[in-house]
C-alpha distance (Angstrom), angle and dihedral (degrees) to the residues before:
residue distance angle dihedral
X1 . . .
X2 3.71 . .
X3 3.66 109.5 .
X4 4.23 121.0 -156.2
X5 3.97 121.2 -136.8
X6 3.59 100.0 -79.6
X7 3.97 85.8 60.0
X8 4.01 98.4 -103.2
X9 3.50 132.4 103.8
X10 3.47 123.2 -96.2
X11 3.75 91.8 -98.4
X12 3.38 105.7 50.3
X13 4.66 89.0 57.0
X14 4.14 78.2 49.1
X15 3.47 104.3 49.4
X16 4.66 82.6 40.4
X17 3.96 90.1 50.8
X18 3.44 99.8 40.8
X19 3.83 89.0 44.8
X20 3.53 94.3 56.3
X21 3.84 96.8 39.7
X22 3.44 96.5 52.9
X23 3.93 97.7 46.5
X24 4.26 90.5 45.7
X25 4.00 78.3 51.4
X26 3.77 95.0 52.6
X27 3.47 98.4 40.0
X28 4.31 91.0 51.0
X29 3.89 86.8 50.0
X30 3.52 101.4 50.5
X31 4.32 90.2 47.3
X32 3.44 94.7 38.6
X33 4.27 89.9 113.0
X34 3.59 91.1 62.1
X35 3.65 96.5 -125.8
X36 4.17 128.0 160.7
X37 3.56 105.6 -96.1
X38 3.97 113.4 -120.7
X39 4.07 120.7 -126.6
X40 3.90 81.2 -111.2
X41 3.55 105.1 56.1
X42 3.72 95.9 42.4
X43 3.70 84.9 60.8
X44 3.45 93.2 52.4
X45 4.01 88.3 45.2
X46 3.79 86.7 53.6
X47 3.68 90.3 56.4
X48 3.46 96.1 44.9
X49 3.63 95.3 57.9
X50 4.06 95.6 29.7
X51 4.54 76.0 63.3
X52 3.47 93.0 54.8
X53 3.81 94.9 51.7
X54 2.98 96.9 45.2
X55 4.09 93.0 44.3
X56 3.19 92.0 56.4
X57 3.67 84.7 63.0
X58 2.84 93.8 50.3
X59 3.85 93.7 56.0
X60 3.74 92.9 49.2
X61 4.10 84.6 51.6
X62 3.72 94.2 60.7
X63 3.84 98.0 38.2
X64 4.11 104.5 34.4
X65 3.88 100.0 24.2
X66 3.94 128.1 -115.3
X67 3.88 95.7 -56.7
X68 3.50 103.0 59.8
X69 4.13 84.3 43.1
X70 3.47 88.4 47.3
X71 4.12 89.7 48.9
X72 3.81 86.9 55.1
X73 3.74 110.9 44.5
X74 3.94 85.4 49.4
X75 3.50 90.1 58.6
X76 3.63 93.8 41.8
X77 4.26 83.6 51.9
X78 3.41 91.8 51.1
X79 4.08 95.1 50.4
X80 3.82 88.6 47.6
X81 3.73 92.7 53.9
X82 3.88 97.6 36.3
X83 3.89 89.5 48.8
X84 3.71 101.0 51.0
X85 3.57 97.3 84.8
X86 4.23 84.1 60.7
X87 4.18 86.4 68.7
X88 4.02 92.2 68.2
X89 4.00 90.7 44.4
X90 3.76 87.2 48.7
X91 3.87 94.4 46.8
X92 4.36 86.7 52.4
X93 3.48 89.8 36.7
X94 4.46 79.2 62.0
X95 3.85 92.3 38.9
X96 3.56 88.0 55.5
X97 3.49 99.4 46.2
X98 4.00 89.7 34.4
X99 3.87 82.3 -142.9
X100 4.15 106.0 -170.9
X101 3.88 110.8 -110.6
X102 3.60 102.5 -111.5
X103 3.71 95.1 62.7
X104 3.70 107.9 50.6
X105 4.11 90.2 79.3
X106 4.02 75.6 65.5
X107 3.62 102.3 46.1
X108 3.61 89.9 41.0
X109 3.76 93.3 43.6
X110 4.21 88.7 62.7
X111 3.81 88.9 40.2
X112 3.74 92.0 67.9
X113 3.89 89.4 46.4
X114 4.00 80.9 56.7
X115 3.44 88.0 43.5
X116 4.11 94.2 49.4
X117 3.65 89.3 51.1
X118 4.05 100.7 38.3
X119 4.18 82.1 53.9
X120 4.05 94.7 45.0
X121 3.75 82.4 52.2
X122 4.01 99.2 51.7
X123 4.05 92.1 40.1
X124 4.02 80.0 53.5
X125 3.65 95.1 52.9
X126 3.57 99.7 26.6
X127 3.67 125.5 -162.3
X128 3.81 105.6 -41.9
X129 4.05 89.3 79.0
X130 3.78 94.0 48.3
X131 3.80 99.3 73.7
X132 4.02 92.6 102.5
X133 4.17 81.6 70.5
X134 3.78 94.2 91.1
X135 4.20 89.5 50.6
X136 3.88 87.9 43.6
X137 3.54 101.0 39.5
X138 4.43 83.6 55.0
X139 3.78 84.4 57.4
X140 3.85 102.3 45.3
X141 3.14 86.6 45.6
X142 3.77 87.8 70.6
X143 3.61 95.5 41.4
X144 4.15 83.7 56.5
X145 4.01 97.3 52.4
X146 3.88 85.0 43.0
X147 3.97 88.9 54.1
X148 3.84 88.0 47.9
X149 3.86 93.5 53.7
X150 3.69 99.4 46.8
X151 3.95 89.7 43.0
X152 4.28 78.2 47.1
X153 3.93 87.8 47.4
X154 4.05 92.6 48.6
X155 3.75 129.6 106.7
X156 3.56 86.7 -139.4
X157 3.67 81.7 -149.9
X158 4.10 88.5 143.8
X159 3.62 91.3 -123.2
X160 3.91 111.2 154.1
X161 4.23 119.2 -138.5
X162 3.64 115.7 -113.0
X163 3.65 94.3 -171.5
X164 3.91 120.1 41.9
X165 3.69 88.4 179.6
X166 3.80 93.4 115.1
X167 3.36 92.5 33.3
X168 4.10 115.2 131.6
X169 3.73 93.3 -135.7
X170 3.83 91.6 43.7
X171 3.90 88.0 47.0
X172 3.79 95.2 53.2
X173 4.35 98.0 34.5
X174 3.52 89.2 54.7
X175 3.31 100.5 62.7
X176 3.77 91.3 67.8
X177 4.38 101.7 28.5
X178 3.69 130.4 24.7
X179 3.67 109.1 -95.9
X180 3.87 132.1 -164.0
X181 4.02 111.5 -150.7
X182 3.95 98.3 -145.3
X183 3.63 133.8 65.7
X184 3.56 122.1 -104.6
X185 3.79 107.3 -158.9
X186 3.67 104.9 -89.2
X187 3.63 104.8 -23.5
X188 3.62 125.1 124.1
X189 4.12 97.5 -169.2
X190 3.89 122.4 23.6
X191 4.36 123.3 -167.0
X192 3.59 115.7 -126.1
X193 3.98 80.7 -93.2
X194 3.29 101.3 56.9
X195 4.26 86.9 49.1
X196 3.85 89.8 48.3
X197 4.11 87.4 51.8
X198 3.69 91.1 50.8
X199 3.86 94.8 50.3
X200 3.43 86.6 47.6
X201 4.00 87.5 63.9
X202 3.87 113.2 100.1
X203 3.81 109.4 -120.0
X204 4.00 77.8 54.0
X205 3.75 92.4 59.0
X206 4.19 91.7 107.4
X207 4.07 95.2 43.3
X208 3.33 116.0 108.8
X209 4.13 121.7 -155.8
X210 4.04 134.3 140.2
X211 3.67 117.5 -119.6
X212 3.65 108.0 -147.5
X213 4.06 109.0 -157.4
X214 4.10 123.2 -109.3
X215 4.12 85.0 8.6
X216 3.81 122.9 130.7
X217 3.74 121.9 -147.0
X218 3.47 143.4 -145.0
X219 3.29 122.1 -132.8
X220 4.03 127.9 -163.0
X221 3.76 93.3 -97.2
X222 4.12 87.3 65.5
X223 3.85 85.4 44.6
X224 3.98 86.0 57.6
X225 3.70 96.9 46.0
X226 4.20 85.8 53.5
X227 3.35 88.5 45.2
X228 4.17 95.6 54.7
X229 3.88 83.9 35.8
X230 3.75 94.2 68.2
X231 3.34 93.6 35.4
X232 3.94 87.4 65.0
X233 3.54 96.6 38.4
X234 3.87 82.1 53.9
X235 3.91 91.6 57.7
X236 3.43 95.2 37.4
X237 3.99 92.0 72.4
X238 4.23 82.7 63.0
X239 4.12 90.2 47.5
X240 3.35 111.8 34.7
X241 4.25 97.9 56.4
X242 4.07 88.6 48.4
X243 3.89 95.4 46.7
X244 3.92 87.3 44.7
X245 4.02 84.2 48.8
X246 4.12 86.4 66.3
X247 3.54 100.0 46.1
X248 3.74 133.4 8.1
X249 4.32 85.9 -159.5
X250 3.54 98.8 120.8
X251 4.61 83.1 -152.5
X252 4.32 90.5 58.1
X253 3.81 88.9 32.3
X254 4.13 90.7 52.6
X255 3.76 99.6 38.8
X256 3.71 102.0 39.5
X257 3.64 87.1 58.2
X258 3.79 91.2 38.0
X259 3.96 102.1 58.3
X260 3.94 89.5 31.2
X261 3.86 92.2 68.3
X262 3.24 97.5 34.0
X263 3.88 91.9 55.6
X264 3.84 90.5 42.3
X265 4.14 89.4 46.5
X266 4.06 74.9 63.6
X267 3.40 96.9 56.2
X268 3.35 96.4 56.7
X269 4.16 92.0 78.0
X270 3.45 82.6 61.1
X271 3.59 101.7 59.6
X272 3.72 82.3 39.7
X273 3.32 101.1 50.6
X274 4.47 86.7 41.3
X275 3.89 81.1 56.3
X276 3.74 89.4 61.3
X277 3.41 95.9 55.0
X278 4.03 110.4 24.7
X279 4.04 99.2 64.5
X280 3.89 90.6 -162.0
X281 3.65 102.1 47.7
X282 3.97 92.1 74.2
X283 3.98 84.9 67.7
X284 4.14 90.4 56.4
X285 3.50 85.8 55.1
X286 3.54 95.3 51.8
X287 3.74 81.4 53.1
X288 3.24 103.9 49.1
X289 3.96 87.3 45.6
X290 3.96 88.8 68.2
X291 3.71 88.6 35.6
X292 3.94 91.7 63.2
X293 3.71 93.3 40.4
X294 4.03 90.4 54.2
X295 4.29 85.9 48.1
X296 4.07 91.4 43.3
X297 4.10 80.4 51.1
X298 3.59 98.0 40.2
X299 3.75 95.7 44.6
X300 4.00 93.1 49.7
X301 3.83 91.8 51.7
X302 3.60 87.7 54.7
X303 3.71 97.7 50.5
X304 4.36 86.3 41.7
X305 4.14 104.0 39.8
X306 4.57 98.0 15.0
X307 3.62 81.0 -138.6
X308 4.48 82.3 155.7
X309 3.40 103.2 -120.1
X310 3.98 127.6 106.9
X311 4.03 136.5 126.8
X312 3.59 120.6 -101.4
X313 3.46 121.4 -119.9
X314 4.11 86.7 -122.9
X315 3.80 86.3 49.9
X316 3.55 92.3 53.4
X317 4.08 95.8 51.9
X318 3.70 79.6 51.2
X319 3.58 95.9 55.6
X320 4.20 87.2 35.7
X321 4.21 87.5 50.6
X322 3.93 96.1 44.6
X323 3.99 94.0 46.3
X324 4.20 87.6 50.0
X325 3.35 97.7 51.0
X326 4.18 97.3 39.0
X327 3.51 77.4 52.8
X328 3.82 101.0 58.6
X329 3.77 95.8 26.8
X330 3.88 83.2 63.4
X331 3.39 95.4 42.9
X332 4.01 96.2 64.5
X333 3.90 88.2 42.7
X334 3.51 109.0 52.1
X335 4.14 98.8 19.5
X336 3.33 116.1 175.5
X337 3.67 132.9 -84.1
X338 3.50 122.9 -103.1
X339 3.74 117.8 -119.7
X340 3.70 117.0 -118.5
């Protein structure tokens, strides 16, 4: 059977690409209105991509035999449970932006093509470029306790910003790239144009900002996607190494890793959408925000100074599992008070 570079036959990378195409395709079209996504069809978007996963083990099953399925869904276990700690980043990384419901499906949406092509680029290289992780892992880990305290700090009032002028991230981007500090509907870069038609908008009339000709700008829904894309990359020095530890096939490695996030990006919308409606379980979050900036710190140090002492990734779904549910349990038994 003739076999392609990454050691499979020509098939099995077709059936893979088209797989993943077609469901990134499908899952763009049906958000492309940039609505909130209900507690009832992220559910049914988790199942969705929790089918293709899986059916893609299943595929591998009936063409490879049960060891190179077995190879895959382990790495596409491991990627689930090494990722999961990314959803409570993600939900600060919102908070701090105070991104408006209906377009996180979008910023997500081209975070997982980051994510799709950070991944490609770490299978490539393998491990032997990764071991910066510890050093960077020490320093996200402050970025991730300083998410937690201004999330902590918040009114959580679900106000969105009008200006990003004084924004930190706005502050620091544009000192490399033009950035514009309002949201423009959907739009992740605007031409000078575009800028100039948005000052030009009434409830704009007192803002004052300097369109340079034949520039493009920025505007705070690119600084989000950055944001989430760093986050990712920052996890991704945790997953990659222990999904290349099951298989050294660069096809399992890749698409494992692939549908994993993509079904876990999913999930997110439900946590979301369970924030919305369980008025405790934004507190385990905050939790379990400091809790994965203590294991990102703990589990650098180990990997810098072998002092012996890190968290498991079971130990950490433990600790992610027993926060969730403490968090909705208390929800339903001390709800909260109605205003009057």
């Amino acid at each position: 059977m003739e076999q392609t570079s990454l050691g499979f036959p020509p098939l099995t990378v077709t059936v893979f690409i088209v797989l993943a195409v077609s469901a990134l395709a499908i899952d763009l079209i049906a958000h492309r209105k940039d609505k909130p996504i209900s507690l009832k069809n992220a559910s049914i978007w988790c199942l969705f991509w929790l089918s293709i996963g899986l059916g893609f083990g299943g595929f591998l099953y009936v063409q490879h035999g049960a060891d190179i399925a077995s190879l895959y869904l382990t790495g596409y276990a491991l990627e689930e449970v090494l990722s999961v700690d990314n959803l409570f980043v993600i939900m600060a990384i919102f908070a701090w932006f105070k991104i408006p419901n209906g377009y996180r499906h979008r910023v997500l949406y081209w975070g997982i093509i980051g994510a799709i092509v950070f991944r490609g680029i770490f299978v490539a290289i393998g491990t032997g470029l990764l071991a910066l992780g510890p050093w960077v892992e020490m320093l996200f880990a402050v970025i991730v306790f300083f998410t937690a305290i201004m999330m902590l700090r918040s009114n959580h009032d679900g106000d969105e910003i009008e200006d990003y002028s004084r924004h930190p991230a706005n502050r620091l981007v544009r000192r490399f790239f033009p950035v514009y500090p309002k949201l423009v509907g959907n739009h992740f870069l605007l031409s000078a144009e575009e800028v100039k038609a948005d000052l030009a908008r009434p409830e704009n009339k007192d803002f004052v900002f300097h369109v340079k000709k034949n520039v493009r700008y920025a505007t705070p829904l690119f600084l989000c996607v950055a944001v989430v894309e760093i986050s990712d990359v920052m996890f991704a020095f945790d997953s990659v190494p222990a999904v290349i530890a099951v298989s050294r096939e660069p096809l399992i490695v890749y698409s494992a890793m692939m549908f994993a996030v993509l079904g876990l990006r999913t999930f997110y919308f439900v946590l979301e959408a369970l924030r919305n409606h369980l008025v405790h379980l934004e507190k385990a979050v905050i939790f379990l925000l400091f809790f994965v900036g203590f294991k990102l710190a703990l589990n650098a140090s180990e990997h810098i100074w072998h002092h012996g002492y890190e968290i498991s990734a079971t130990a950490s779904l433990g600790v992610v599992l027993a926060a969730l549910a403490i968090g909705i349990l208390s929800s339903f038994i001390f709800p909260a008070k109605d205003d009057k």
